[in-house]
C-alpha positions as CSV (number, residue, x, y, z in Angstrom):
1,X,121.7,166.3,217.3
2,X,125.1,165.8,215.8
3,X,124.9,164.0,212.9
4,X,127.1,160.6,213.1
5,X,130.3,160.4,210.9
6,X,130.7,158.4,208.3
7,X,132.2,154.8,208.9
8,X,135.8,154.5,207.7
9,X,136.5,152.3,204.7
10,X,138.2,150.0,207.5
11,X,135.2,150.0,209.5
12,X,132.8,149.6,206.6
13,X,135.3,146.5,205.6
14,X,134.6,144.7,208.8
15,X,131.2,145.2,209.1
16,X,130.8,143.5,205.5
17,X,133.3,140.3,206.7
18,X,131.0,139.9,209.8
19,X,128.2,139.7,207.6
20,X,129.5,137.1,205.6
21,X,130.5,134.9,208.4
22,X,127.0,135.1,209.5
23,X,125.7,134.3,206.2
24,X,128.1,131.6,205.9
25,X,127.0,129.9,209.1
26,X,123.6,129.7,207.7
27,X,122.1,132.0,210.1
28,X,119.4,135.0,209.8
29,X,120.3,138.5,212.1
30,X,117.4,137.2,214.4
31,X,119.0,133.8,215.4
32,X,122.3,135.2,215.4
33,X,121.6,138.1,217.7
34,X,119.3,135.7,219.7
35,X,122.9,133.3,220.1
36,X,125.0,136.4,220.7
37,X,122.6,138.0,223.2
38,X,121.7,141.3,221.9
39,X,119.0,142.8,219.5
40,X,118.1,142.2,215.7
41,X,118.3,145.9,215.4
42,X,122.1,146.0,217.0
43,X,123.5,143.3,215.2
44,X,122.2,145.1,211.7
45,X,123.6,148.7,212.8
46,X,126.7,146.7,213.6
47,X,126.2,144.9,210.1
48,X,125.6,147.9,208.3
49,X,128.8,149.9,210.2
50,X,127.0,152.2,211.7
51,X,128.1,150.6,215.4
52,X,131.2,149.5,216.2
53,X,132.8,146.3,217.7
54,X,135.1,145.3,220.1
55,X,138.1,142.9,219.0
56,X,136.3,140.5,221.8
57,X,133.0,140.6,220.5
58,X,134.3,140.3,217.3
59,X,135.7,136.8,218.3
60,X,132.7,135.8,219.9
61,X,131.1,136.3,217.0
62,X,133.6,134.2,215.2
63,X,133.1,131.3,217.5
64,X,129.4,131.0,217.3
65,X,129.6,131.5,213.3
66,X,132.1,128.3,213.7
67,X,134.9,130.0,211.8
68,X,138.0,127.9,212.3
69,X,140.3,130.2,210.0
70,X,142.1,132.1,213.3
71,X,144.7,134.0,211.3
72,X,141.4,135.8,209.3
73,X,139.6,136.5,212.9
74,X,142.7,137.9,214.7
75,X,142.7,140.4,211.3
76,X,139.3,141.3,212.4
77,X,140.0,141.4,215.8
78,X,142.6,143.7,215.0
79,X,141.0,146.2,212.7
80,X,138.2,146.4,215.6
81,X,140.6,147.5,217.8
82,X,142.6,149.9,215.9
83,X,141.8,153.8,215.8
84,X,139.5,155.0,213.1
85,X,139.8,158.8,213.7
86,X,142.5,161.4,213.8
87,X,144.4,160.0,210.6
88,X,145.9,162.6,208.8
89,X,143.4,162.2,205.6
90,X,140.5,163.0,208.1
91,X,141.8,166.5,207.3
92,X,140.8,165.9,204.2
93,X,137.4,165.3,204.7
94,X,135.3,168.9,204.1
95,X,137.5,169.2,200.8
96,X,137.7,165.9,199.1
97,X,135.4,163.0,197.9
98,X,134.5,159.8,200.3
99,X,136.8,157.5,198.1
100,X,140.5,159.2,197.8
101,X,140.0,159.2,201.8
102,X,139.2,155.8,201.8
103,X,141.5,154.5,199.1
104,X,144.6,156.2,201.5
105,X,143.3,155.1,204.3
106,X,143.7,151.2,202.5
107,X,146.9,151.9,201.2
108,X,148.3,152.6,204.9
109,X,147.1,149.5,206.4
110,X,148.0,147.3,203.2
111,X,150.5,144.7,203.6
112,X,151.6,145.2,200.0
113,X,150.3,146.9,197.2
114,X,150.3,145.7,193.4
115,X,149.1,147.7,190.4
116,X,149.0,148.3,186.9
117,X,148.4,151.4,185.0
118,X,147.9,151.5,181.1
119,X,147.9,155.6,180.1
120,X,149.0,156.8,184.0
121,X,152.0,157.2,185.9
122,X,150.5,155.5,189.2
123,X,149.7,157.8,191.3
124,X,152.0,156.8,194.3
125,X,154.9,157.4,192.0
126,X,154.1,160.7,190.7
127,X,156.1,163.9,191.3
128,X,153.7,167.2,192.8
129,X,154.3,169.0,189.2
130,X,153.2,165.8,187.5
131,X,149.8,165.2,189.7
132,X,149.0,168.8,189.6
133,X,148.8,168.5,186.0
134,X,146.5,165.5,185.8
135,X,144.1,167.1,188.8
136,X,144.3,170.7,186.8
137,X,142.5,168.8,183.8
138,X,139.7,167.4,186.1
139,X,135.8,168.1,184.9
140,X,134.4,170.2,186.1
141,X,137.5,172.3,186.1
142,X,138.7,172.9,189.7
143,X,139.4,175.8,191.3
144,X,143.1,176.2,192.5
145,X,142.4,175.3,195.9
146,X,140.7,172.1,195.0
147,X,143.9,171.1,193.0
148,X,145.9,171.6,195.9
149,X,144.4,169.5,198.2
150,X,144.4,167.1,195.4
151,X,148.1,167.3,195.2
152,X,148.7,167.8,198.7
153,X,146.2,164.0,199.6
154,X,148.3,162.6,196.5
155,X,152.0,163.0,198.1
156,X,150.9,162.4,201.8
157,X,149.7,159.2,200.5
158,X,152.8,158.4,199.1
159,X,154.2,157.7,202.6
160,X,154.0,154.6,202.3
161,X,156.6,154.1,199.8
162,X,158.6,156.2,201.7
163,X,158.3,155.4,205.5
164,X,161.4,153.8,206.9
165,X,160.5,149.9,206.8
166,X,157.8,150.2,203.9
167,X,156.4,147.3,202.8
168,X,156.3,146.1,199.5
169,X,155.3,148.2,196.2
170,X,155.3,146.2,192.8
171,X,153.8,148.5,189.7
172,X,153.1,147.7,185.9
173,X,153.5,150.4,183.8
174,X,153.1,150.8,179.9
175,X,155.2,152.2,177.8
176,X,152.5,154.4,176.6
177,X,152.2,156.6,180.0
178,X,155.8,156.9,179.6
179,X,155.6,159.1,176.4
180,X,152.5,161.0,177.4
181,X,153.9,164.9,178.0
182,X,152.1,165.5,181.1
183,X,152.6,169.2,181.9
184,X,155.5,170.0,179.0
185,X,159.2,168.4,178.8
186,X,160.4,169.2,181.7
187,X,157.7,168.2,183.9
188,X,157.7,164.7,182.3
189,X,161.6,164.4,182.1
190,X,161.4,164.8,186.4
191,X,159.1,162.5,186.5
192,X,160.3,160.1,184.2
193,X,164.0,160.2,186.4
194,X,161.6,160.3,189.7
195,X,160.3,156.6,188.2
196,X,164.3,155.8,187.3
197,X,165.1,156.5,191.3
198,X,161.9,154.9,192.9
199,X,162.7,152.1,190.7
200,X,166.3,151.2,192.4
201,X,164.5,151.0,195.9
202,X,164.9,148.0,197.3
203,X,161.1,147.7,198.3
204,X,159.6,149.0,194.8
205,X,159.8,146.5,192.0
206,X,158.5,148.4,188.3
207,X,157.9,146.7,185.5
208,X,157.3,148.5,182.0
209,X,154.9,146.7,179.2
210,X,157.2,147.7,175.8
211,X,154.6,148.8,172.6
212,X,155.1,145.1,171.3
213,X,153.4,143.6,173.6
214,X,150.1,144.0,171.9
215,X,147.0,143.2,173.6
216,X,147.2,142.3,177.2
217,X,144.7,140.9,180.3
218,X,142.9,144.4,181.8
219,X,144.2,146.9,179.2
220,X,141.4,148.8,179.4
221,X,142.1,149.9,183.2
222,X,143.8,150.6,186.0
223,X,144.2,148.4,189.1
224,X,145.3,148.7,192.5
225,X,145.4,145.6,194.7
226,X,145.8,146.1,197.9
227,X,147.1,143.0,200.2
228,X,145.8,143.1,203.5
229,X,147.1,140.7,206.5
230,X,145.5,137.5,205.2
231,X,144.1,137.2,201.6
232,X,140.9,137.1,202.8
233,X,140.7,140.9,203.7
234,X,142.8,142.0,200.4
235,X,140.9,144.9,197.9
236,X,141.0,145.7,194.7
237,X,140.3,149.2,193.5
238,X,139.5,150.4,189.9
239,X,139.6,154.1,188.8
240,X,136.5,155.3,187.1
241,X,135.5,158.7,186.1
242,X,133.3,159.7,188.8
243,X,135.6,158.1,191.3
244,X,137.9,154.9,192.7
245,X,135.6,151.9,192.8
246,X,136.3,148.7,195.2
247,X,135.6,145.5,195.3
248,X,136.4,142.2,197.8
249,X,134.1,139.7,196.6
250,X,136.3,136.7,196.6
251,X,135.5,135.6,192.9
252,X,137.1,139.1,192.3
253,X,139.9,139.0,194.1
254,X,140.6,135.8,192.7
255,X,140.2,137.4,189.2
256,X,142.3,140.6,190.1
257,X,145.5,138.5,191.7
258,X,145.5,136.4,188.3
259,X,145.6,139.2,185.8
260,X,148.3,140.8,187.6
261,X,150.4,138.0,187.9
262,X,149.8,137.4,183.9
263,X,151.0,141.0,183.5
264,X,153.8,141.1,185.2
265,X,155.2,137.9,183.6
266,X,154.7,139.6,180.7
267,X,156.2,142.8,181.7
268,X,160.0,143.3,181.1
269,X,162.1,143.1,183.9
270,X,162.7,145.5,186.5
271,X,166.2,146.4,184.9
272,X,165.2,146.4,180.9
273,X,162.4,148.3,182.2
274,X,164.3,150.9,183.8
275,X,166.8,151.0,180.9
276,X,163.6,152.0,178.9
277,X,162.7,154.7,181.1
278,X,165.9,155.8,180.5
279,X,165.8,156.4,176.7
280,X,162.1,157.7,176.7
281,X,163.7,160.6,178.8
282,X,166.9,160.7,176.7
283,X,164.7,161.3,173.5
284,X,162.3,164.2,175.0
């Protein structure tokens, strides 16, 4: 028998929002799949992502679970409908862990993406010399293929910074990652002017946080928040050693969009902060 793929991140992020409108409603899976006309068993695998949905049976689910809030079911609808394989990170899937595939498969269907990044150049900003260095000082130490399909994942993901109507891309930096000598001089005066360019796109707003800032909301990590098409369905992601945690309980999201906005206001502006990049590289 041929072993079932794993559910996409996408997938598994529907299946959880159907749960919670069922849980909402006040209803177990046996009266619910009782209403809805199909098994206990059914609506779990569908619960659990192992089934899919149809956009239709997705707003008939809606309706019995009295959700009013249409702009969050036609989201639903829509992810139900969309295509969940041949992406190009499914090439990716013999040769890298579970979470970089599903953390670029969030950033392509984001609406906007927000972040902030204490002792990192984020990694959507990041030349291929720069990332190759990070990845090379992985443990366990990788072998040289691994770190190419790092870098490789790494840039590809980066289209959506650079695909022609790209939505919007606001980053936090701190000074710190600025004067960190990832790979030697020259590697970090590239990317240093690579930040300088990406800055003066229209779509990419980057703030630095100087030294004299001091302490600061979520210093001790970095965040990416992903904005899906209603606030409902955004994500937040957090990197961790052994790999990219996410989280959409609302309480966090909630938690994540406040920090963030603290951060940024007390960020410099996009143009003192660019001026700063500037003389960072001027003194290497």
């Amino acid at each position: 028998m041929t072993p079932r793929p794993a559910p996409t991140a996408r997938r598994v992020r529907l299946a959880t929002e159907l749960r919670k409108l069922r849980e909402r409603a006040g209803l177990t899976s046996t009266e619910a799949a009782r209403v809805l006309g199909t098994s206990s068993g059914q609506l779990s695998n569908v619960e659990s992502a192992r089934f899919g949905v149809s956009a239709e049976r997705v707003r008939a689910m809606a309706n019995i679970y009295d959700c009013t809030n249409q702009p969050y079911v036609e989201a639903l609808a829509d992810m139900a409908a969309e295509k969940t394989r041949g992406q190009w990170w499914d090439a990716y899937r013999e040769v890298l862990p579970s979470g970089m595939l599903a953390l670029a498969e969030l950033e392509h269907h984001a609406t906007a993406i927000r972040t902030a990044f204490t002792a990192h150049i984020p990694g959507m900003l990041q030349t291929a010399e720069h990332a190759r260095e990070i990845f090379s000082q992985a443990i366990p130490a990788p072998t040289p293929p691994q770190v190419e399909h790092r870098v490789s994942h790494r840039i590809k993901r980066q289209d959506v910074v650079f695909r022609e109507n790209a939505n919007p891309y606001s980053t936090v930096i701190h000074q710190a990652a600025l004067h960190m000598r990832v790979g030697g001089r020259t590697v970090t005066r590239n990317q240093l002017q690579h930040l300088i360019d990406m800055s003066e796109q229209d779509h990419i707003t980057l703030r630095v946080l100087p030294f004299e800032v001091g302490a600061f909301p979520g210093s001790g990590q970095s965040i990416n928040y992903l904005c899906g098409p209603v606030p409902e369905l955004d994500t937040v992601q957090l990197d961790q050693f052994h790999g990219p945690v996410f989280l959409d309980a609302e309480a966090h999201l909630e938690k994540y969009r406040r920090l963030l906005d603290v951060v940024e206001a007390t960020a410099l502006s996009p143009e003192k902060s660019r001026d700063l990049i500037r003389s960072v590289a001027e003194h290497l």
